[in-house]
ROGU-835180 format. One record per residue (C-alpha): residue in three letters; x negated, y, z. Coordinates in steps of 0.2 Angstrom, whole numbers, padded with zeros to 4 digits, always signed. Example, Ala and Ser with C-alpha at 12.3 -4.5 7.8 and 13.67 -1.06 7.14 Angstrom:
2
Ala-0062-0022+0039/Ser-0068-0005+0036/
This chain:
421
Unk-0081+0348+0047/Unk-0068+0347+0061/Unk-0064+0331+0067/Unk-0047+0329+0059/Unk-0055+0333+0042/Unk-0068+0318+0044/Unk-0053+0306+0054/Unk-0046+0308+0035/Unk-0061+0307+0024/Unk-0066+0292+0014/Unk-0084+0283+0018/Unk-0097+0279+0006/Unk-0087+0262+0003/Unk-0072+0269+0000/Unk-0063+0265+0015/Unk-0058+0278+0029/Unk-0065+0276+0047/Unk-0056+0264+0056/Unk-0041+0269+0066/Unk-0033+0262+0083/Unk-0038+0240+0083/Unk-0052+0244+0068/Unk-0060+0256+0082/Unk-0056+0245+0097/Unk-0064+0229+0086/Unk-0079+0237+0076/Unk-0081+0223+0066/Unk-0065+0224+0060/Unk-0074+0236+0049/Unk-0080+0220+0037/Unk-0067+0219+0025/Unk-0071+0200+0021/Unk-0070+0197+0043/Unk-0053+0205+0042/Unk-0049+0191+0027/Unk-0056+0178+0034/Unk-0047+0179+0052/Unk-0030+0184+0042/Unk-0031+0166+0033/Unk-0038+0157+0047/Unk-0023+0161+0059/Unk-0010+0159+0044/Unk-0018+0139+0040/Unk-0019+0135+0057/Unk-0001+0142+0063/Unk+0003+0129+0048/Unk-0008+0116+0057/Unk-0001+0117+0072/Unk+0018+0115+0065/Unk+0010+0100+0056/Unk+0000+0093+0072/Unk+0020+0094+0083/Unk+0028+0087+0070/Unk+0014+0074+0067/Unk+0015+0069+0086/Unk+0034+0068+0087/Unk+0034+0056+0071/Unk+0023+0047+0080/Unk+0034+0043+0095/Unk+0047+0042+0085/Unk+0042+0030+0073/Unk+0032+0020+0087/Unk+0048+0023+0099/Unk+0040+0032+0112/Unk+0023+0022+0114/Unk+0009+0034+0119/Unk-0003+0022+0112/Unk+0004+0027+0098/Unk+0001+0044+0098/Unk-0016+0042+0106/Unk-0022+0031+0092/Unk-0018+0044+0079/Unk-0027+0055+0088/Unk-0043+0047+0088/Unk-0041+0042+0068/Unk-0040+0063+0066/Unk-0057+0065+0075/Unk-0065+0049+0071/Unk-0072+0054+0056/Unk-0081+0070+0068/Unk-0090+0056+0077/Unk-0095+0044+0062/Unk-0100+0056+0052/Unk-0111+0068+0067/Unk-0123+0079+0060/Unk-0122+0076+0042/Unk-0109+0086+0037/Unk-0121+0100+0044/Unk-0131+0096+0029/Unk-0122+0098+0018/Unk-0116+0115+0025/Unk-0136+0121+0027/Unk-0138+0114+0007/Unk-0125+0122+0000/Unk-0112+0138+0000/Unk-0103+0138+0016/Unk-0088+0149+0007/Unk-0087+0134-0006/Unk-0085+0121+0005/Unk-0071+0130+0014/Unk-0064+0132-0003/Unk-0065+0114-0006/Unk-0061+0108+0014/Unk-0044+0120+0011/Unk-0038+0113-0005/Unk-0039+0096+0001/Unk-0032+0097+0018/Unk-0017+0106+0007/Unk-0016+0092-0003/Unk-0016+0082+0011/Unk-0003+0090+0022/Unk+0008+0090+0005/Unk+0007+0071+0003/Unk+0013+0070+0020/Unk+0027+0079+0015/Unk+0033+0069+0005/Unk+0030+0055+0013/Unk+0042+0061+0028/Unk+0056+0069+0016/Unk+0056+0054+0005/Unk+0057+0040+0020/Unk+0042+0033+0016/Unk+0033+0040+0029/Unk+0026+0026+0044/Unk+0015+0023+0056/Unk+0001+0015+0045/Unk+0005+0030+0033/Unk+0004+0041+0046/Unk-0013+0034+0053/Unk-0021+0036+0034/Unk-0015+0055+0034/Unk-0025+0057+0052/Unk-0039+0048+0045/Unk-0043+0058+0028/Unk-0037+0075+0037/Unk-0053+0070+0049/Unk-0066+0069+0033/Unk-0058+0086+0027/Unk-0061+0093+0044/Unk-0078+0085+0048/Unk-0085+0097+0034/Unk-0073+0111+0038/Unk-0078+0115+0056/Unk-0099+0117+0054/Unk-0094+0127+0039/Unk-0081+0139+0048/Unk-0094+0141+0060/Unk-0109+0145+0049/Unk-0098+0157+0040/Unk-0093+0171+0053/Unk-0114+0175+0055/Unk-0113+0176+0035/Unk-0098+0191+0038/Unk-0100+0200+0050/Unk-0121+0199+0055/Unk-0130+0196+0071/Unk-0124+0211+0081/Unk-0105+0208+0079/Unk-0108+0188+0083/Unk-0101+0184+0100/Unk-0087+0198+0098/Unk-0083+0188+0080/Unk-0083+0171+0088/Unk-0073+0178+0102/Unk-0058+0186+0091/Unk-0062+0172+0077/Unk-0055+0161+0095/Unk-0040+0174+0100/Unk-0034+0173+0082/Unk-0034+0153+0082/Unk-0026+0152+0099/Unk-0010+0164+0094/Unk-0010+0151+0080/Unk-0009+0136+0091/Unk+0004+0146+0103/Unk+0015+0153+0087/Unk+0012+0137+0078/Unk+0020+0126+0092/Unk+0033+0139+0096/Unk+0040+0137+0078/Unk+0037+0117+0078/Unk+0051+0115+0089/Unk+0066+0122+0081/Unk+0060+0117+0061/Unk+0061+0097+0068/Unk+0077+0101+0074/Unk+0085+0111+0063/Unk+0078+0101+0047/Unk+0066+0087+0053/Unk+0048+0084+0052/Unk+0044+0083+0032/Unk+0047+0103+0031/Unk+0034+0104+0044/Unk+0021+0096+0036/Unk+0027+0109+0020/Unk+0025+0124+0031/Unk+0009+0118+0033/Unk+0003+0112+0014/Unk+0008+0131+0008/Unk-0002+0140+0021/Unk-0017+0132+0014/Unk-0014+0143+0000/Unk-0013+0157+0009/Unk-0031+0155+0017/Unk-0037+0151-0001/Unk-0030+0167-0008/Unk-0037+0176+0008/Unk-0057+0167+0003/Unk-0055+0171-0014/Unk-0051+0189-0012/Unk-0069+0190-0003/Unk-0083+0204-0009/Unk-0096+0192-0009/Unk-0110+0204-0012/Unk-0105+0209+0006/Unk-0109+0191+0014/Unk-0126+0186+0024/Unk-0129+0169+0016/Unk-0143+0159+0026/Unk-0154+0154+0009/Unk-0150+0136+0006/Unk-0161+0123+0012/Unk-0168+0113-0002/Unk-0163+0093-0001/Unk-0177+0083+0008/Unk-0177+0067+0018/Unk-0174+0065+0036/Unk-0165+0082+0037/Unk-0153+0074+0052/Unk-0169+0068+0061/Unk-0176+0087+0059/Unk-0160+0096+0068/Unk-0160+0084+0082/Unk-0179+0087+0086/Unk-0175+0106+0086/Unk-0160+0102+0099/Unk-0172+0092+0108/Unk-0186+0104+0107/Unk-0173+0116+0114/Unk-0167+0112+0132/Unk-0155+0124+0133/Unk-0147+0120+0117/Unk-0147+0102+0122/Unk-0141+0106+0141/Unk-0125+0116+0131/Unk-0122+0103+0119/Unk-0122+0090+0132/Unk-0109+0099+0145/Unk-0098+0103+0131/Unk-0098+0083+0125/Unk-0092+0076+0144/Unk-0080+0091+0146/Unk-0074+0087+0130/Unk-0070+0068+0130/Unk-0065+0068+0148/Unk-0055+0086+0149/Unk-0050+0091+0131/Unk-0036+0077+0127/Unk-0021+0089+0128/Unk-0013+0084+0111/Unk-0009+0067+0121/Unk-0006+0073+0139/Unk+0002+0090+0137/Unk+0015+0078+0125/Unk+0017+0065+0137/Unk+0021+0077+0151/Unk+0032+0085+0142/Unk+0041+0070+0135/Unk+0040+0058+0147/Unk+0040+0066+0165/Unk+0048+0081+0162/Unk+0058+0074+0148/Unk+0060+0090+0136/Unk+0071+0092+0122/Unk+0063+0096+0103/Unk+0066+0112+0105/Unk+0054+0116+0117/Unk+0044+0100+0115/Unk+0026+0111+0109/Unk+0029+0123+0125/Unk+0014+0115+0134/Unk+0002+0118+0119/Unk+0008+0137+0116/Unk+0006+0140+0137/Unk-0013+0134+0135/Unk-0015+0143+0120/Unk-0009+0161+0127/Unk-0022+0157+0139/Unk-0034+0154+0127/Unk-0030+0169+0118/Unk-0033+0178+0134/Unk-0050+0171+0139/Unk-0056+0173+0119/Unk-0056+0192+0124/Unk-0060+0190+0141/Unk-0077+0183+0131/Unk-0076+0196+0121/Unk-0079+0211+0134/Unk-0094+0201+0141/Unk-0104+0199+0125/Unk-0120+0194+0136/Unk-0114+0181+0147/Unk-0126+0167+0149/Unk-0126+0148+0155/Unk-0121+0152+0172/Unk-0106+0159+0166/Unk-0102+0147+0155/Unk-0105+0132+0168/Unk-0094+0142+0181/Unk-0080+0144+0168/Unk-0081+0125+0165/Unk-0079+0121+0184/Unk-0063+0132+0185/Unk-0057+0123+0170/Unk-0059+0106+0178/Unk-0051+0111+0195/Unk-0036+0119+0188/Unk-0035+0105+0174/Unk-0033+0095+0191/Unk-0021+0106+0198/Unk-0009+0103+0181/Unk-0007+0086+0184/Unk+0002+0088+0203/Unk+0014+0100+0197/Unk+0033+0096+0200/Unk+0042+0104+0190/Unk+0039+0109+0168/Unk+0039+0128+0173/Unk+0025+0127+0187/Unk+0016+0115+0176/Unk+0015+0129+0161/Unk+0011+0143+0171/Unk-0006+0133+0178/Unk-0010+0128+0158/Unk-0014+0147+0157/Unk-0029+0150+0168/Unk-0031+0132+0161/Unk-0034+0138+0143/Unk-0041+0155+0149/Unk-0055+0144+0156/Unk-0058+0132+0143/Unk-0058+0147+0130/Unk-0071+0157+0140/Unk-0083+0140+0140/Unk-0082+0136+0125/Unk-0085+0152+0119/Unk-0099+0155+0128/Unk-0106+0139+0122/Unk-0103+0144+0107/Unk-0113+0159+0107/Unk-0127+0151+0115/Unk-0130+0141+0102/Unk-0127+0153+0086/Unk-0139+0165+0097/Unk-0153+0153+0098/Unk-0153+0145+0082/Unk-0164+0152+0068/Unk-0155+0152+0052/Unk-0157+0136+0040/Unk-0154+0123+0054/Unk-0138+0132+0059/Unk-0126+0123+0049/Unk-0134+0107+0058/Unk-0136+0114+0078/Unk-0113+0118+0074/Unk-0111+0102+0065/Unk-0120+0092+0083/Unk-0108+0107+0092/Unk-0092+0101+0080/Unk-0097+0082+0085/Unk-0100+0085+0103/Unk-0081+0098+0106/Unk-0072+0086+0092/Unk-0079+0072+0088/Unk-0079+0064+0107/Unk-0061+0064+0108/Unk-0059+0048+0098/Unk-0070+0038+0111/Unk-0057+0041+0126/Unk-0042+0044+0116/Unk-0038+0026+0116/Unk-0041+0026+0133/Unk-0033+0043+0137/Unk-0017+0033+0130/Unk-0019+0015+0139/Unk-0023+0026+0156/Unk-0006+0036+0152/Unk+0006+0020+0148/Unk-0001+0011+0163/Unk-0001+0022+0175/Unk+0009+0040+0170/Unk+0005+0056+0159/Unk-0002+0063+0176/Unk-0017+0052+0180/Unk-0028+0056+0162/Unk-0026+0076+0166/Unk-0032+0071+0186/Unk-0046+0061+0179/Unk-0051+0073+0165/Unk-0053+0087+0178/Unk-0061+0078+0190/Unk-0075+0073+0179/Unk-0076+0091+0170/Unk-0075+0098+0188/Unk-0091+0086+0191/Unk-0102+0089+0177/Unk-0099+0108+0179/Unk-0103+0108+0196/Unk-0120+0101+0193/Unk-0125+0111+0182/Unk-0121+0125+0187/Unk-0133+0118+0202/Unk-0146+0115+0188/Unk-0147+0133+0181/Unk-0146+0142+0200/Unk-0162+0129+0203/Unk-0172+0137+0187/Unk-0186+0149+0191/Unk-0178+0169+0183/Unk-0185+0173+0167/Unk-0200+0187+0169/
């Protein structure tokens, strides 16, 4: 057979080999991969029209506090820090594509009530903190099942490079999403944002439906017993180098990750942007992000060293941001700034899927959802007061600072560990 003839003939499946990105991105191949990515960058470009619009209501109805802002920031991912590890239960209990069925049509609902809200002037800033608060529960599930699901399509060997383009795809959401926030607030207001957002959840519904579920790699469910928290955070601490990974990604999340407030602020109030271009910080950090999510990719077998260097350069040029002059030098330094922060959490990311065995897996993402999300809420506040009393700049210096810090030692810590033999 030449190699034209098998370029066109069909495998035993029924599709034929995979041309151009299908061959660059082998698992591409999975059919349900290829679904789940497609509906997760079309929900979240909705959530991230939804997310500029929400923040801009915010300052509006509040008229301009960052407190504000921060505070419904915090509500959002409060619900990640009450409710910790037990969503993870749920998640090892039960089907994973079931409960993103379920965390979808909610969070649709949800972003549809806002809607309304808004285009009916109903819409204030006690309404607006209740939205923030249920969209948490919704998303407390949502983000250990999203993350127990990629293994179940696409298998151990494709893992990192799935996490990795499961992170690129995200990112373009969070740099198209923004991109389009700006002119549908000006050209109609913030209600048809929060639409935008309620019908792309019926997009990623449609896409998890459509699913070949004889294709999937569930983990067998683990059968309801007491004290099923307690057991996932014995296996965490029975496993230093999980614990050492959760615990860097905590501090570099509450002290570094509060760009929904700060990248606002800037934008807002020192560089004073119109609506037009008020999302522009967020899709600069994202395109960076996008970026380092294949930078990860390419480097399928980077370890905690690399993960600890990737957060030291994230805190150093987090610092950097907040002494720029000017809003254009201040973009161009958020994309090393995301290529960073995409390549650590990444890694961290992989760490822990690698070294989990499957039944506890739901609970090992659910303390990594708690520990990337779910400290957010505890400096949020803080992250606001810091901003109003003395300037959008000091929260990004201080977050770098302290992300530059932890990352430094324990980069220390792993160079001081005897090799493995």
């Amino acid at each position: 057979m030449t190699s034209a003839e098998a370029r066109e003939t069909p495998t035993a499946s029924g599709e034929r080999p995979p041309h151009g990105l299908l061959r660059r991105w082998p698992l591409l191949h999975s059919l349900n991969f290829r679904l789940f990515a497609l509906g997760q960058g079309l929900s979240n470009t909705g959530t991230w029209v939804q997310k500029v619009a929400q923040d801009w209501l915010a300052l509006e109805l509040s008229h301009g506090d960052a407190r504000v802002l921060a505070v419904t920031t915090a509500l959002q991912f409060l619900p990640l820090l009450l409710l910790g590890p037990y969503p993870g239960v749920l998640v090892d209990r039960y089907s994973t594509l079931r409960a993103l069925l379920a965390t979808q049509a909610a969070m649709g609902v949800l972003a549809l009530t806002g809607a309304l809200l808004v285009l009916t002037q109903r819409a204030g800033v006690n309404s607006l903190y209740m939205l923030a608060l249920l969209f948490g529960v919704a998303m407390a599930v949502e983000k250990p099942a999203l993350q127990a699901f990629i293994p179940e399509a696409v298998g151990p060997d494709h893992l990192v490079s799935a996490l990795s383009f499961n992170s690129a795809v995200l990112n373009l959401a969070r740099m198209v999403g923004p991109a389009l926030a700006g002119p549908v607030i000006v050209c109609f207001g913030p209600g048809p944002a929060f639409l935008a957002n309620a019908a792309s959840y019926l997009a990623v519904i449609a896409c998890l439906l459509r699913m070949d579920t004889r294709a999937l790699r569930p983990a067998p469910p683990v059968p309801y017993a007491q004290k099923q928290v307690r057991e996932g955070l014995r296996y965490v601490r029975g496993h230093p180098d999980l614990a050492r990974t959760l615990t860097l990604v905590a501090v570099v999340a509450a002290f570094g990750m509060n760009f929904q407030i700060t990248t606002t602020l800037m934008a807002t109030q020192v560089y004073h942007s119109p609506a037009a271009i008020f999302g522009i910080g967020n899709a600069a950090l994202a395109a960076g992000s996008v970026i380092g999510a294949l930078l990860a990719a390419n480097n399928p077998r980077s370890g905690a060293g690399t993960m600890a260097f990737a957060a030291l350069a994230f805190g150093f040029l987090e610092t950097t941001s907040s002494l720029m002059p000017g809003q254009l030098s201040f973009l161009l330094i958020l994309v090393p700034t995301g290529i960073a922060l995409l390549v650590f959490l990444t890694i961290a990311k992989a760490q822990l899927q690698q070294n989990t065995v499957d039944g506890i897996r739901g609970r090992v993402m659910s303390l990594y959802i708690l520990a990337s999300l779910g400290t957010t809420p505890l400096l949020a506040p803080a992250v606001g007061w810091l901003a109003h009393t003395a300037g959008p700049r000091t929260p990004l210096a201080v977050g770098g600072v302290v992300s530059a810090a932890v990352a430094a030692a324990a980069l220390h810590s792993h160079r001081r560990q005897p090799p493995v033999k």
